[in-house]
C-alpha positions as CSV (number, residue, x, y, z in Angstrom):
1,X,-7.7,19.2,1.8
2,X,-6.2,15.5,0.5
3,X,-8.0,13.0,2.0
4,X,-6.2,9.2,1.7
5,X,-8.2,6.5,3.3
6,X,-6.9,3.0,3.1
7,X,-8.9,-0.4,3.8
8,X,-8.5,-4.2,3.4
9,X,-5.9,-4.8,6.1
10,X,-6.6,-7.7,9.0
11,X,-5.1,-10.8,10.1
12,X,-4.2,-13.9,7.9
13,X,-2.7,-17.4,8.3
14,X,1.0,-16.9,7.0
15,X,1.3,-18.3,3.2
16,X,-2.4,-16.4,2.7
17,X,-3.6,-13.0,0.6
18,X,-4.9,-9.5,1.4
19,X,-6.2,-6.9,-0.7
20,X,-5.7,-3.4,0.2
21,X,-7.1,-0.2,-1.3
22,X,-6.6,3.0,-0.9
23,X,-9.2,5.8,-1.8
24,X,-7.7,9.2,-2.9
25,X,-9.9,12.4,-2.8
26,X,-9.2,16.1,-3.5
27,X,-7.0,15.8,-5.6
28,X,-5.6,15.1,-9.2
29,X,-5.3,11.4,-8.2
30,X,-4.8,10.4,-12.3
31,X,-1.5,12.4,-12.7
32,X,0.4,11.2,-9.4
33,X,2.8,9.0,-8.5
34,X,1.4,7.0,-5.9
35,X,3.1,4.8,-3.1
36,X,2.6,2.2,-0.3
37,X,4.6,2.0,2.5
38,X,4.5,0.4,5.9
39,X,5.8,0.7,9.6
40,X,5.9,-2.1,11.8
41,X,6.7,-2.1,15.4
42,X,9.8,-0.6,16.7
43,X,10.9,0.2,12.7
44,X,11.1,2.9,10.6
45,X,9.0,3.4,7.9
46,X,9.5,1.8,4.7
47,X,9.1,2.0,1.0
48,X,6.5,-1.1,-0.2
49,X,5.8,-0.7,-4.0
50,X,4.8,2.3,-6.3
51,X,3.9,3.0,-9.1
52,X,4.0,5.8,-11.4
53,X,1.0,7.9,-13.5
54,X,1.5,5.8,-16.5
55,X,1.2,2.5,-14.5
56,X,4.8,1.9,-14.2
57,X,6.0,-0.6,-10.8
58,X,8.3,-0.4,-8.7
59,X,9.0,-3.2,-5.4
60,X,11.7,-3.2,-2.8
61,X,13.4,-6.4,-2.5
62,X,11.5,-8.1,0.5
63,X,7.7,-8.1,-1.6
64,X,9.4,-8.5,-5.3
65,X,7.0,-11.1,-6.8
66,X,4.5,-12.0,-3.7
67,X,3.0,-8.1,-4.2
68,X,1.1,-6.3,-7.1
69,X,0.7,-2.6,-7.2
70,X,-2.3,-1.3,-9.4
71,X,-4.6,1.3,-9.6
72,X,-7.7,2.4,-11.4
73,X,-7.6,6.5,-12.5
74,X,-11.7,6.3,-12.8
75,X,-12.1,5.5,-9.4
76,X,-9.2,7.3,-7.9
77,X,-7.8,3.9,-6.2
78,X,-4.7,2.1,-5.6
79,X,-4.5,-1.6,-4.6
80,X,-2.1,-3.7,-3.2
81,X,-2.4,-7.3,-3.7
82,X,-0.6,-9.0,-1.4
83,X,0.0,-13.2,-1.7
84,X,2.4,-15.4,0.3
85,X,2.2,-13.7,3.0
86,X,4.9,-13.9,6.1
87,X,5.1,-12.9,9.7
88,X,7.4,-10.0,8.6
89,X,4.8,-8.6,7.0
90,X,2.7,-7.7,9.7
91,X,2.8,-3.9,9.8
92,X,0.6,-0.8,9.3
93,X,0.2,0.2,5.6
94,X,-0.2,3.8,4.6
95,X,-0.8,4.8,1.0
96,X,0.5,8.6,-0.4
97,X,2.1,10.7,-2.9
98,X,5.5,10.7,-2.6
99,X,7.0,13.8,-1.1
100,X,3.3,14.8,-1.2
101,X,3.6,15.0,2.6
102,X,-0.5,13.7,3.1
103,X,-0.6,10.0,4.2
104,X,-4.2,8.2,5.3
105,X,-4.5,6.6,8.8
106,X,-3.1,3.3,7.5
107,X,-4.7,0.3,7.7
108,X,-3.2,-2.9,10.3
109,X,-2.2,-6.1,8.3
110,X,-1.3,-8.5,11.3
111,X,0.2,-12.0,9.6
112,X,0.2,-15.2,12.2
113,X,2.7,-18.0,11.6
């Protein structure tokens, strides 16, 4: 069964940085497509960054230059780095393959102004 378990979230000063990871298991991790999204409060949720097998990127709009997607295939992981942070921010991140159906148990990012 794919297992996706995502870490790094908490809360930070708006204007500060987070790390997140997510940790991919059973399954061929180095030939997906992988994505974050998020959900905050009351919203649906929403596409954050991807990237492809081959390490191609991908960012909507609202993260475009404050976000970096990456991902190392010999430890089955994805990151987000995640600078200049803002209050809209604050949501729960989930990482998955997309259309893949499997998503982790997210991890809270909470950003104070």
């Amino acid at each position: 069964q794919v297992q996706l378990v995502e870490s790094g979230g908490g809360l930070v000063q708006a204007g500060g940085s987070l790390r997140l990871s997510c940790v991919a298991s059973r399954m061929p991790f180095r030939f997906l497509h992988m994505a974050w999204y998020r959900q905050a409060p009351g919203k649906q949720r929403e596409l954050v960054a991807d990237i492809t097998s081959g390490g191609s990127t991908n960012y909507s709009d609202s993260v475009k230059g404050r976000f970096t997607i990456s991902r190392d295939n010999a430890r089955n992981t994805m990151y987000l780095q995640m600078n200049s942070l803002k209050p809209d921010d604050t949501a729960v991140y989930y990482c998955t393959p997309p259309g893949s159906g499997s998503w982790g148990q997210g991890t809270q990012v909470t950003v104070s102004s």
